[in-house]
C-alpha positions in Angstrom: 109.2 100.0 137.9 107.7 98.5 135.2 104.1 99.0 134.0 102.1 97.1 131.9 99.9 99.8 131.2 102.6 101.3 129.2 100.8 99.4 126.4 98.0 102.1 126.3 99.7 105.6 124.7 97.1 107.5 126.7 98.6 106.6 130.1 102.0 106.1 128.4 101.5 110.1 127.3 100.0 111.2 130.5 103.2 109.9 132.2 105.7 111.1 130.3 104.0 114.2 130.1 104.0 114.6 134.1 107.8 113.4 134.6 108.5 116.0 132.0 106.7 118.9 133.5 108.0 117.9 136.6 111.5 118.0 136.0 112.0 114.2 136.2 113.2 114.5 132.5 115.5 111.4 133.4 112.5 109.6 134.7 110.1 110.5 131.6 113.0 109.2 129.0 112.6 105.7 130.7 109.0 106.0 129.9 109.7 106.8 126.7 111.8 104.1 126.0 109.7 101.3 127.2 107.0 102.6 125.3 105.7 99.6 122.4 105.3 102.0 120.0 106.3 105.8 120.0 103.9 108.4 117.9 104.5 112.1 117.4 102.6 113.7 120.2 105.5 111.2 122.6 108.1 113.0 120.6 107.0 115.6 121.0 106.4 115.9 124.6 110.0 114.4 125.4 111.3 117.1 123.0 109.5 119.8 125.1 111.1 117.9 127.9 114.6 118.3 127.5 114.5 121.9 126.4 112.8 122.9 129.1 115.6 121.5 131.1 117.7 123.0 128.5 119.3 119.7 127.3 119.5 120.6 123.4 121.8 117.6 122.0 119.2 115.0 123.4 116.3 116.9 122.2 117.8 117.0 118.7 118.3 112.7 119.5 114.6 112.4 119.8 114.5 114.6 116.7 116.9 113.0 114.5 115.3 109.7 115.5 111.9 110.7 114.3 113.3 111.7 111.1 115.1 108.1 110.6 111.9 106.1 111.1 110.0 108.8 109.4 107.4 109.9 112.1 105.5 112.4 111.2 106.9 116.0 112.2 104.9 118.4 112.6 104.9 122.7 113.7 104.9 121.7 117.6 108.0 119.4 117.0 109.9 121.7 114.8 109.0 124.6 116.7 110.5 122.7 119.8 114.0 121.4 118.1 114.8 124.8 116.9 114.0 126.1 120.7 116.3 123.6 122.1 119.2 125.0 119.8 118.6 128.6 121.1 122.5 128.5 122.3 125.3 129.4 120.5 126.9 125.8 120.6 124.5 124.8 118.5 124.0 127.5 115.9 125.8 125.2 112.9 123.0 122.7 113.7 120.5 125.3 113.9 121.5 126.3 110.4 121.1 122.7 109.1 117.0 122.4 110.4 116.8 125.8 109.0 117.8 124.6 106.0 115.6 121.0 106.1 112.6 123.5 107.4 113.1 125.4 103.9 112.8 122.3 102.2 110.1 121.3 103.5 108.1 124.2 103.7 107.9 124.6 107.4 108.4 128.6 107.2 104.8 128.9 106.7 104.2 128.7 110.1 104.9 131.9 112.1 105.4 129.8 115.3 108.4 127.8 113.5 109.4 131.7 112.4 108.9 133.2 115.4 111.4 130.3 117.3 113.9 130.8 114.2 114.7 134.0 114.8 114.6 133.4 118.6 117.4 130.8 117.7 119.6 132.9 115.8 119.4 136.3 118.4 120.5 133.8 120.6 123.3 132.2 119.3 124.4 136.2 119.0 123.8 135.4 114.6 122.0 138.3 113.8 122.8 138.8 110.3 120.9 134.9 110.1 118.1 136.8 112.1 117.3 139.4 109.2 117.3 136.7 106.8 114.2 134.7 108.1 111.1 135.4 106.7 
C-alpha cells in the first residue's frame, strides 16, 4: 500500500515506529524505504527494530548506511548497533564500532558503556569486557 503521507516524517515515524514495536519489522523496512528523506530518529527506530527481533547484520545495514551519507549518529543509535552485535558471530564487528566509538569519543556515554560491555560478556570475550572503561 502506498501512502502519500509518507511525505510528512511525523506519520512516516509514527508508522515505522508501530510496525517495529509490533513485530512487523518486514513491514516497517518498507516504510522506511519509501520514506523521501530518512533522518536519524528513522534510523534509529529501524535499528531498534531489528534488534529487537534480533536481526544484527541488517541493523548494522541501517548503521553502515547512515555512516556513508553521513547522518548524524548519535548515543541512542550507537547504543543500538552495539546491542544488535550482542552474539558471538559478530564479536570481530563489534570490535571494529568499538574501535570507531573510540575515535570518536562515544565512551563518554555510560549508556554506549554500559551496551559495550553487554556486547562483549555476550560474545563470551571477557578479557574485551575488563578493557572498557
Amino acid at each position: 500500500m502506498k501512502l502519500a503521507s509518507l511525505d510528512d516524517v511525523f506519520i512516516g515515524s509514527s508508522l515505522l515506529d508501530m510496525y517495529c514495536k509490533s513485530g512487523f519489522v518486514s513491514e516497517g523496512r518498507k516504510v522506511f524505504d519509501e520514506m523521501p528523506e530518512r533522518n536519524t530518529v528513522l534510523c534509529a527506530i529501524m535499528i531498534s527494530g531489528y534488534v529487537g527481533e534480533r536481526m544484527g547484520k541488517e541493523a548494522l545495514d541501517v548503521f553502515e548506511m547512515m555512516r556513508r551519507e553521513e547522518e548524524g549518529l548519535d548515543k541512542y543509535v550507537f547504543t543500538s548497533v552495539i546491542c544488535a552485535l550482542a552474539n558471538p558471530q559478530f564479536v570481530d564487528i563489534g570490535k571494529q564500532i568499538h574501535c570507531f566509538g573510540v575515535k570518536n569519543r562515544w565512551f563518554v556515554v555510560v549508556s554506549v558503556l554500559n551496551a559495550l560491555i553487554t556486547m562483549y560478556a555476550k560474545c563470551r570475550s571477557l578479557d574485551d569486557c575488563l578493557q572498557v572503561g
